[in-house]
C-alpha positions in Angstrom: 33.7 -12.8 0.1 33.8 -8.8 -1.1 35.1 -8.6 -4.2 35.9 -5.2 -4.3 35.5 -1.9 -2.6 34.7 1.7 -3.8 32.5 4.6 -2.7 28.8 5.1 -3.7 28.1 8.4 -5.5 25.4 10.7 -3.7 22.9 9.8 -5.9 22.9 6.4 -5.0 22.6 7.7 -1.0 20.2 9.5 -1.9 17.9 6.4 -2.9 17.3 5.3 1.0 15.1 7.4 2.9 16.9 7.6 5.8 19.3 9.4 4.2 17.1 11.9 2.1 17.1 14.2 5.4 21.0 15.3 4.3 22.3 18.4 2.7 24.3 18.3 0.3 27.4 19.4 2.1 26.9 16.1 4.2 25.8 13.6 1.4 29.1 14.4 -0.2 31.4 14.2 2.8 29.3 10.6 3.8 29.8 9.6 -0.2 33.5 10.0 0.7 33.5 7.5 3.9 31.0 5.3 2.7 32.1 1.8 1.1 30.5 0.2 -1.8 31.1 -3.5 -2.3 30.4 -6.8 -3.5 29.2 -10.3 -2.2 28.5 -13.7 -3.9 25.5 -15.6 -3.6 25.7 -17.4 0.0 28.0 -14.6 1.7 27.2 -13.4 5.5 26.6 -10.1 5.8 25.9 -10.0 9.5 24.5 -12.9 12.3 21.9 -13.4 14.7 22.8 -11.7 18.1 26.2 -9.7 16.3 26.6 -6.1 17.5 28.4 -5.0 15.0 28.4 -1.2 14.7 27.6 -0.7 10.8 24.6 0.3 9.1 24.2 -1.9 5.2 22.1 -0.4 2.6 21.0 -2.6 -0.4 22.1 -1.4 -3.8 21.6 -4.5 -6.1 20.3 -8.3 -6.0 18.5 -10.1 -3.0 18.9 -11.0 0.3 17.9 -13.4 2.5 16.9 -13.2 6.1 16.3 -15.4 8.3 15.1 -15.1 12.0 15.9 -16.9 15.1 12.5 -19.1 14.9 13.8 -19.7 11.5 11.7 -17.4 9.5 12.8 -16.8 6.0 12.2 -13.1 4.0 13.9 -12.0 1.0 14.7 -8.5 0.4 15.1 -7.4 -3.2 16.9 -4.1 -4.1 13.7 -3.3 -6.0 10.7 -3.0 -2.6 10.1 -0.9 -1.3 11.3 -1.9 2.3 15.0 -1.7 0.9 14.6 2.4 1.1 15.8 1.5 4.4 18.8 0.1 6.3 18.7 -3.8 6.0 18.0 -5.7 9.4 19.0 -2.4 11.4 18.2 -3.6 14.9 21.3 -4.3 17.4 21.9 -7.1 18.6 21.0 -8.4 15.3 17.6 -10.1 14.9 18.6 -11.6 11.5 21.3 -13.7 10.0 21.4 -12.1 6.9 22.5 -14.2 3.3 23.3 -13.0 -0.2 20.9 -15.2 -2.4 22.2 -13.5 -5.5 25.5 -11.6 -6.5 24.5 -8.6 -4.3 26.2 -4.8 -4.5 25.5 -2.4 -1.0 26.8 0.5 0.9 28.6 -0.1 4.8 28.6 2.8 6.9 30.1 3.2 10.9 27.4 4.1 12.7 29.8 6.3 14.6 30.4 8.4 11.4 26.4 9.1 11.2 26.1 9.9 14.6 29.4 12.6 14.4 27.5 13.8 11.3 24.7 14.3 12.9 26.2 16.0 16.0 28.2 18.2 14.1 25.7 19.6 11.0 22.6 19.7 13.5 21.0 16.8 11.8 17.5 15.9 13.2 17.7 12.5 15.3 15.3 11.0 13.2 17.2 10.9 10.2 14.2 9.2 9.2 14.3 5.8 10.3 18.3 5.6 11.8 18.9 4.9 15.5 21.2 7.4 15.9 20.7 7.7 19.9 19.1 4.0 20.0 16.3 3.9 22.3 13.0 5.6 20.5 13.7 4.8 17.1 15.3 1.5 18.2 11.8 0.4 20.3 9.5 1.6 17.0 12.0 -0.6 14.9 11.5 -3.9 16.8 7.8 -2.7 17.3 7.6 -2.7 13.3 10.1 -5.9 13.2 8.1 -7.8 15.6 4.8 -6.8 13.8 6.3 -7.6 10.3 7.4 -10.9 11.2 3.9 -12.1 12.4 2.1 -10.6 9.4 4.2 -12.7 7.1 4.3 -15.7 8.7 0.6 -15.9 9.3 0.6 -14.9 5.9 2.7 -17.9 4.5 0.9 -20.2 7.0 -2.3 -19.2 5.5 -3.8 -18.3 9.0 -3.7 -14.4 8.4 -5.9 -12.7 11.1 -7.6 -10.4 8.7 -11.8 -10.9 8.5 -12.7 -13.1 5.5 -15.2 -12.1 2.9 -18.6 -12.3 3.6 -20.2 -15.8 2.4 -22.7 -13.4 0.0 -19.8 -12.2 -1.9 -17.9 -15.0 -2.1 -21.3 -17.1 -3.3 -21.8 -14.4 -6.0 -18.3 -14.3 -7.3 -18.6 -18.0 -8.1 -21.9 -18.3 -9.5 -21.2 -15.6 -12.2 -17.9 -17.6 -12.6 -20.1 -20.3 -13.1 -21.9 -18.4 -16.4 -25.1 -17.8 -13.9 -26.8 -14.9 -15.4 -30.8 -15.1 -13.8 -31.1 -12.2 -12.0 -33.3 -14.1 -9.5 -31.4 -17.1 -8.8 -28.4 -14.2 -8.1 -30.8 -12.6 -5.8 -31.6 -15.4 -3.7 -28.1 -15.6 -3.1 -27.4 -11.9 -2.1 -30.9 -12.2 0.1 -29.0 -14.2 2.5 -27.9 -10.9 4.0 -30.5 -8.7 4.3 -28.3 -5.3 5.4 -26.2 -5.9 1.6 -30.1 -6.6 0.0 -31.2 -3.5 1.6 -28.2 -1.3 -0.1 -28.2 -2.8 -3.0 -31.6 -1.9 -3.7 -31.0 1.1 -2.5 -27.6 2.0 -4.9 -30.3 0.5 -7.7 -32.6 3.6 -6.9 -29.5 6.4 -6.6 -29.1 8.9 -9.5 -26.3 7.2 -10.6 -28.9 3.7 -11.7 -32.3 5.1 -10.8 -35.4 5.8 -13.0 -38.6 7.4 -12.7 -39.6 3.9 -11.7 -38.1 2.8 -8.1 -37.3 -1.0 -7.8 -38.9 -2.4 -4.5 -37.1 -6.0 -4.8 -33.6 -7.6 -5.2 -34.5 -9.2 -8.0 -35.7 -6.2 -10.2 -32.3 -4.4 -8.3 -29.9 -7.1 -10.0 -32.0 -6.3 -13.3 -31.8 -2.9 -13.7 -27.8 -3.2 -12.4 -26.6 -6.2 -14.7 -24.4 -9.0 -12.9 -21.7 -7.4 -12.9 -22.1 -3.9 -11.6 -24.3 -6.0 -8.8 -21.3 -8.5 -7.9 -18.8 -4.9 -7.6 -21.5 -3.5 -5.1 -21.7 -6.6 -3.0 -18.0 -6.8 -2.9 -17.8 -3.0 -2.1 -20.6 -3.4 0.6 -18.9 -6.3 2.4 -15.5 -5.2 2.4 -16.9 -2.4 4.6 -17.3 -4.4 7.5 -13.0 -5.3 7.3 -12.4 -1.6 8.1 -13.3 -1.7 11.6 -11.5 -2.2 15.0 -12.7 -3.2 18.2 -9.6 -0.6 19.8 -10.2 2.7 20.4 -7.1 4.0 19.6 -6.9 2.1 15.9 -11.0 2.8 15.6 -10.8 6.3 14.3 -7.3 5.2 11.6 -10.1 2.8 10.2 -12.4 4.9 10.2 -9.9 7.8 8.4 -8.9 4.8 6.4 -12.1 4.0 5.2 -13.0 7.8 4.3 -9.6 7.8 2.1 -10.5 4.8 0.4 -14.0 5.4 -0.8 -12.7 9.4 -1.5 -10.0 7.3 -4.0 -12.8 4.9 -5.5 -15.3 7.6 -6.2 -12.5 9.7 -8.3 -11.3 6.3 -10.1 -14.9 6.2 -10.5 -15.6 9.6 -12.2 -12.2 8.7 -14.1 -13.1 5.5 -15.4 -16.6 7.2 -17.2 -14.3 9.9 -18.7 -11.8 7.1 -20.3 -13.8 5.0 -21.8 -11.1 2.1 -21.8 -12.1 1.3 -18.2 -15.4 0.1 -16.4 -16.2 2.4 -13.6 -17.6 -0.1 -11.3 -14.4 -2.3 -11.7 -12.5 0.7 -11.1 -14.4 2.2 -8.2 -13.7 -1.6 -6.6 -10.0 -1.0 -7.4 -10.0 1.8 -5.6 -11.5 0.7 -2.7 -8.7 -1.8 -2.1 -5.8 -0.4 -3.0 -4.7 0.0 0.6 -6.4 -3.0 2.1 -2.8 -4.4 3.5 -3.4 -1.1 6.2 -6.3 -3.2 7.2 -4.5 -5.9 7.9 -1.1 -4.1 9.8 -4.0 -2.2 12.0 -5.6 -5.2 12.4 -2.7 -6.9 13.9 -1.2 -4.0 15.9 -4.5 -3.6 18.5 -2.4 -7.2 20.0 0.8 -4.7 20.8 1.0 -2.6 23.7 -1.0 1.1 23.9 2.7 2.1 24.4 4.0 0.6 21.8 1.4 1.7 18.7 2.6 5.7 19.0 1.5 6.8 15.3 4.4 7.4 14.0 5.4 3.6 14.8 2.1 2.8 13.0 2.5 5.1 10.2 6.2 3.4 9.6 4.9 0.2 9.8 2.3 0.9 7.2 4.8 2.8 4.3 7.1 -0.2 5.1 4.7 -3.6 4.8 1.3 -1.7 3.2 2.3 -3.0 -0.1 3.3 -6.0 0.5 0.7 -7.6 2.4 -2.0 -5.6 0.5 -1.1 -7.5 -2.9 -0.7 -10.9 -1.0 -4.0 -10.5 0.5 -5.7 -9.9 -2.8 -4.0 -12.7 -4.3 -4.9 -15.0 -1.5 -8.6 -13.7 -1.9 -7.7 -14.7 -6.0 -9.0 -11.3 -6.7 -7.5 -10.4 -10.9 -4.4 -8.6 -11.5 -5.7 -6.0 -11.4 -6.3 -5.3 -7.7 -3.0 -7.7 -7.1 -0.9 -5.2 -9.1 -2.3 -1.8 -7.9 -1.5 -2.4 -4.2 1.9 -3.1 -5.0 2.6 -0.2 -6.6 -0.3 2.5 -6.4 2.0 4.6 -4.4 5.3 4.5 -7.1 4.5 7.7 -8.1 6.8 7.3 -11.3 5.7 3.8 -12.3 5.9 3.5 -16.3 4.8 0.4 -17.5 4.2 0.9 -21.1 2.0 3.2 -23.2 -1.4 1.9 -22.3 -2.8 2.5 -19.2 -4.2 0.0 -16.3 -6.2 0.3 -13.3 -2.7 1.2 -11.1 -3.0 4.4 -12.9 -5.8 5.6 -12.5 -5.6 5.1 -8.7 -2.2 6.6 -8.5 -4.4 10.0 -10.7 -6.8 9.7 -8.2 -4.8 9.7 -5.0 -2.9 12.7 -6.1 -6.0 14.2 -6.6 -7.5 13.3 -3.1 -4.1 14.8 -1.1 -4.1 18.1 -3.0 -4.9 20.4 -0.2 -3.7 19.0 2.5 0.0 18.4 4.1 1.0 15.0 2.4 0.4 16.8 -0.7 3.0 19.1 -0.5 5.7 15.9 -0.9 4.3 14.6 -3.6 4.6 15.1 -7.4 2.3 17.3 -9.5 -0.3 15.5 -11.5 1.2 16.0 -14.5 4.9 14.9 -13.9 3.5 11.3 -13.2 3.5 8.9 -16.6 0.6 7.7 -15.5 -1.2 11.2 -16.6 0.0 11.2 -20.1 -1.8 7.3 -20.5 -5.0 8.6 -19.3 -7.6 10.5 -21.6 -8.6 13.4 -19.8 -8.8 15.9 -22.9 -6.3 18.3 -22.7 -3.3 16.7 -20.8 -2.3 19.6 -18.2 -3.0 19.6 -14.6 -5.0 22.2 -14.3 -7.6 20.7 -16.9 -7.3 17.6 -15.2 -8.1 19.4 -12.2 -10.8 21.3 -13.7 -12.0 18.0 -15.2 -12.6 16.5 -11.5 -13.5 20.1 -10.2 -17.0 19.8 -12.0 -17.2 16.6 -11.5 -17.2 17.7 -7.5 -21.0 16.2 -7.3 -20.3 13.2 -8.9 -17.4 12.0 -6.7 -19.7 12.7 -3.9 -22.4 10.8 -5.1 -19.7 7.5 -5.9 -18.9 8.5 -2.2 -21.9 8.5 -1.1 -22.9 5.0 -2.7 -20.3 3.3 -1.3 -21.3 4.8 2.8 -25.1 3.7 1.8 
């Protein structure tokens, strides 16, 4: 039962997303008609099928959701997917629990549609039905799409590519302490198109000599175990980004370009701060938004009607995250890769004075939008904590730009080894 009632400050409003659309003038008359309150652990907010017409935004503590097939997500005030209002669809599609002491906002959703009317608010106050039918059909596109995700997810029957026998064969023999470069490359031989790159990234300017290698063998020498079990890795996981529909083809293929763009800067990163390996960074990279793999993956079984891309591209900042990090740690990939898909794109992350592969990524993305519109809404290099951890000389943004400026041929080189 609520425990008390008072109004949220417009600071607080200004948390969700689908409110960051406001002016001032009508974040502070909405702070004045909005409620603030407090449940116990076990108290309904709102039932399967209930039309209720209120909008709930999560402040504090968890909730629990539950579907009509009995599906169970929890919501923590903390992900990302509480930016937006919780279980929004009408009639509901969730019975909706406290699990903990839980603290959130109620508003009519006649008051948002008056305010809406009345200050010449865009309808898509990003994410809120205010008319119901467009927004309303990409919100059960993206609830219908996010329910099947994590269910295959927690049924261990995720439709997502697994990786190729080579790289999984590899992974455990260096587990294993193998360390003969020819054993190694009898394992890798079993795929001849990986054997043929490999030999190939052995020979670039980045490993090459005046001596070319003409074998596997003599590739896994000159590379070391390591560097030749990143490669592998980075070579197979290029097969996940494809798509046998048109329309999601050419994301993957955008996809793809973005990701190796971010892994060749971690890359040229990594061999300026010595505290990281570039290979194991470059790999990092290259992963940091596998969950998009897996959301496109699943979205070619939806209508052609339904997958309109800014549905898709909702669906993506909503769940990316999320199912990324629970891939990786379903493919028992380190921390490492785990941590930086969760949170390679909380642009203020601080965690501590030392720095990690998260930042590095986060460096490198900021890097790869300058210049283009997505940019523009994002924070300057060096107002992100993860700048002042990273050794780069001089810590301003222009000689962290000027850093990665001559190392222009570089990055496209790490580019280019990864599209060998």
């Amino acid at each position: 039962m609520d425990r008390s009632t008072t109004h949220p400050s417009i600071e607080e409003l200004k948390r969700f997303s689908t409110l960051q659309a406001l002016s001032a003038q009508q974040l502070n008359l909405l702070a004045g008609v909005a409620e603030t309150r407090h449940a116990a652990p076990y108290h309904l907010l709102m039932d399967i099928g209930s039309d209720d017409q209120q909008t709930y935004f999560l402040l504090e503590g968890t909730l629990l959701l539950i579907s009509k097939d009995d599906h169970k997500r929890e919501i923590c005030a903390d992900d990302r997917s509480a930016k937006s209002p919780i279980a929004q669809l009408r009639p509901r599609q969730y019975q909706v629990k406290c699990k903990t002491n839980v603290r959130y906002i109620i508003i009519d959703n006649e008051y948002l549609e008056n305010l809406a009317k009345n200050h010449n608010t865009p309808a898509g106050i990003e994410g809120y039905e205010v008319s119901g039918e467009a927004l309303s059909e990409s919100s059960d596109f993206e609830d219908q799409l996010s329910s099947r995700l994590l269910t295959d997810l927690e049924q261990d029957c995720l439709q997502l590519p697994s990786l190729p026998e080579v790289a999984i064969r590899i992974g455990q023999a260096l587990e294993d302490g193998m360390s003969d470069a020819h054993k190694i490359a009898e394992l890798i031989q079993i795929d001849p198109v990986i054997t043929a790159k490999l030999i190939k990234a052995a020979n670039s300017a980045f490993y090459g000599s005046r001596s070319p290698v003409e074998t596997c063998g003599a590739a896994v020498v000159r590379l070391g175990g390591d560097v030749t079990h990143k490669l592998v890795l980075s070579y197979a996981l290029k097969e996940l980004f494809q798509s046998d529909s048109k329309l999601l083809q050419n994301r993957m293929q955008a996809l793809w370009k973005h990701s190796t763009h971010v892994a060749a800067i971690c890359y040229v990163l990594a061999k300026q701060d010595r505290r990281f390996k570039p290979e194991h960074a470059m790999l990092v990279g290259l992963l940091h938004d596998i969950g998009v793999v897996a959301i496109l993956n699943y979205a070619r079984d939806f209508p052609s009607e339904s997958m309109q891309p800014e549905v898709i591209d909702q669906a993506i900042t909503s769940m990316r995250a999320q199912i990324g990090s629970m891939i990786l740690n379903n493919w028992r990939f380190p921390s490492d890769f785990v941590v930086t898909a969760l949170e390679a794109e909380d642009w203020l992350r601080n965690k501590g004075d030392e720095p990690d592969y998260c930042d590095l990524v986060i460096i490198a993305q900021l890097h790869s939008y300058i210049g283009n519109n997505k940019g523009l809404h994002l924070p300057a290099i060096d107002e992100v904590p993860a700048h002042s951890r990273l050794e780069l000389g001089e810590l301003t943004p222009k000689m962290s730009l000027k850093i990665l400026e001559q190392a222009k041929d570089q990055i496209a080189h790490a580019q280019s080894l990864l599209n060998i």
